[in-house]
C-alpha positions in Angstrom: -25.7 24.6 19.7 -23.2 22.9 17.0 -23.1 19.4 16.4 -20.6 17.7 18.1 -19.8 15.7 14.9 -18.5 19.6 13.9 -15.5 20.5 15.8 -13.7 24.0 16.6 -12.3 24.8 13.5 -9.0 24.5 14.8 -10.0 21.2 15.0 -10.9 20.3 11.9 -7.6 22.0 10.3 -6.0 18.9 12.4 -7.8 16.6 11.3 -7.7 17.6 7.6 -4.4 16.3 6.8 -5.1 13.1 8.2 -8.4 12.8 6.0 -6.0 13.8 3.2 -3.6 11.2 3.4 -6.1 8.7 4.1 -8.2 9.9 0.0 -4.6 10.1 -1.5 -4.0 6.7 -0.9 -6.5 5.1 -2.9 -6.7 8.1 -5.1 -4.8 6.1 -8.1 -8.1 4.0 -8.2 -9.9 6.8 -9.7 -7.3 8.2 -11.4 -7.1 5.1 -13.4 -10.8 5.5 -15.1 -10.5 9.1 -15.3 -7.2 10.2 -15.7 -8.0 13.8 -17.1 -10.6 13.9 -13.9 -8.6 16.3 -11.2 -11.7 17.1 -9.1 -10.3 14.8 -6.1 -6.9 15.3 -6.5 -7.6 18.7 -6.4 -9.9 18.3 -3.1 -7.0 16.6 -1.1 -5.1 19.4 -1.9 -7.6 21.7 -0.4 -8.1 19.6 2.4 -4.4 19.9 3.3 -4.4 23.9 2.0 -6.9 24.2 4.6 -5.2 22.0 7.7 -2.2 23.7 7.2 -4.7 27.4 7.5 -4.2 28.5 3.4 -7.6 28.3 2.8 -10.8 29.5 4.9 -13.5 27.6 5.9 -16.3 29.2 4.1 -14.6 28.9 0.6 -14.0 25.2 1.6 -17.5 24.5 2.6 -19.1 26.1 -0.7 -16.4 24.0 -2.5 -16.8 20.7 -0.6 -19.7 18.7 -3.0 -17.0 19.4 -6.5 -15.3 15.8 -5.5 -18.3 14.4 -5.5 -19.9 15.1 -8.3 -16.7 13.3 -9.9 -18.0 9.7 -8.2 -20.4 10.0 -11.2 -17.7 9.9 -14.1 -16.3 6.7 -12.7 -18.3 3.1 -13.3 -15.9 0.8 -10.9 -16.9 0.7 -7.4 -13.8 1.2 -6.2 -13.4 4.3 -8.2 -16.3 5.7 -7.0 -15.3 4.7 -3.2 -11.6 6.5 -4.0 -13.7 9.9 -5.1 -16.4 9.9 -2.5 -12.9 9.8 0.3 -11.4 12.9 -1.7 -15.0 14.1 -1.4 -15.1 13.5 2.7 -11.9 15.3 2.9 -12.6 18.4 1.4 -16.0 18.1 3.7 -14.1 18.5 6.6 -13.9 22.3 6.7 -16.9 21.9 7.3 -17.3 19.2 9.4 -14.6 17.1 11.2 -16.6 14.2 11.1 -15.9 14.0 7.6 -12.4 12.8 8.6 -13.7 9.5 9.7 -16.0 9.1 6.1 -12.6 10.0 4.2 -10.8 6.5 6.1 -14.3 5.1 6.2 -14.4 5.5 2.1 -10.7 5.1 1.6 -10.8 1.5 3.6 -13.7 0.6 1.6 -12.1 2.0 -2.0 -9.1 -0.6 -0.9 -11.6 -3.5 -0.2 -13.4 -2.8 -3.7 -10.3 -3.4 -5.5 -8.9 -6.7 -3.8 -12.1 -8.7 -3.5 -10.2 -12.0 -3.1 -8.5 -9.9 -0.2 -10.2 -10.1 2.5 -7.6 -8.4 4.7 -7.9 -5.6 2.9 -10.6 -3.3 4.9 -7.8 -4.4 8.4 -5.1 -3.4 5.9 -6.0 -0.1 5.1 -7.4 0.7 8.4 -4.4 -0.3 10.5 -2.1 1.4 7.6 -4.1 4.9 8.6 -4.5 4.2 12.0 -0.6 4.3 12.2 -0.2 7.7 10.5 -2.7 9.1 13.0 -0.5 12.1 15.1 -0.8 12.2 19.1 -3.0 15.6 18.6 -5.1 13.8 15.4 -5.5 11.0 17.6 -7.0 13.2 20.4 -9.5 15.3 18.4 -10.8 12.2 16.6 -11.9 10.9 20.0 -13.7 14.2 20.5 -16.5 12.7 18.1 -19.5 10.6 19.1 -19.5 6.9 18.4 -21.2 6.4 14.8 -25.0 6.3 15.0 -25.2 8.2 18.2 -25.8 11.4 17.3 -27.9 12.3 14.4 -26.9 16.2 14.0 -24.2 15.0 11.5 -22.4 12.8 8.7 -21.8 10.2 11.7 -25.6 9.9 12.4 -28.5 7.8 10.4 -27.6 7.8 7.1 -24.8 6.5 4.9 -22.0 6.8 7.0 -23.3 4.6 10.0 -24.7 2.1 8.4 -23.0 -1.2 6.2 -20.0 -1.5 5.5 -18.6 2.0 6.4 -20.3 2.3 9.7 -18.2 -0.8 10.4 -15.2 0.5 9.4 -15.9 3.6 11.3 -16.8 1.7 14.6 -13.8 0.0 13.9 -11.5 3.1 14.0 -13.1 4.7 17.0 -12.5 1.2 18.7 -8.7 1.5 18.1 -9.1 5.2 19.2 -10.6 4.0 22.7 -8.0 1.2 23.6 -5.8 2.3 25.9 -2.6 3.7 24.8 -4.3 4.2 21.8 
């Protein structure tokens, strides 16, 4: 039996583009210590290659650890933050969970560079939360709350816990209010 941090594939082409837009946004953080670095630009444009059904899902998920491996060319933490979302995008053809890392990174890539903000985690969340579509909205909700299920990116390990777990619980909060 999948993990239900996986979702259909179908799915995961939904919430793709969200993930996506989410990495781009911060994206200029990396870009500005490695300029001539296209690994994560290049894995939001998978991501949305794949939601929109260009690419398949095997070729994604041998592809999916190249944005990654860019985290290490950076020094600034908000650099790194910036290519570890690009990174969570691209990981969603593999697993929709990954959507929630991408924000969960992005928010965190936004926090990184405004220290003496301390709005800007609420910020960046809200600002995603408000591009979210009816149907992205409605998958999202078809994951487990972070830390309850441990067959994924959404169980033990990185994602759960500090400050991304809280900005994960966070999102799935807003996704559970009513009306939401």
């Amino acid at each position: 039996m999948p993990s239900p941090q996986s979702l259909s594939e179908p799915d995961r082409r939904v919430v793709a583009a969200w993930a996506a837009e989410c990495a781009e946004r911060v994206l200029g953080l990396f870009e500005a210590e490695a300029p001539s670095d296209d690994r994560p630009r290049d894995a939001i444009a998978r991501a949305r290659a794949f939601s929109r059904g260009e690419l398949d899902a095997a070729g994604e998920i041998r592809r999916r650890f190249v944005a990654g491996r860019a985290a290490h060319a950076v020094s600034s933490p908000a650099a790194v933050a910036a290519a570890r979302a690009a990174a969570q995008a691209a990981g969603v053809a593999h697993m929709g969970a990954h959507a929630l890392g991408a924000a969960a990174y992005a928010a965190n890539a936004a926090r990184l560079a405004a220290p003496d903000q301390p709005e800007a985690v609420q910020d960046e969340v809200s600002w995603q939360l408000e591009r979210l579509t009816e149907e992205t909205r409605s998958v999202l909700r078809k994951l487990p709350p972070v830390g309850e299920d441990s067959a994924g990116p959404l169980g033990a390990g990185l994602l759960a816990s500090g400050r991304l777990g809280s900005i994960i619980r966070e999102i799935q909060a807003a996704l559970s209010e009513p009306g939401a």
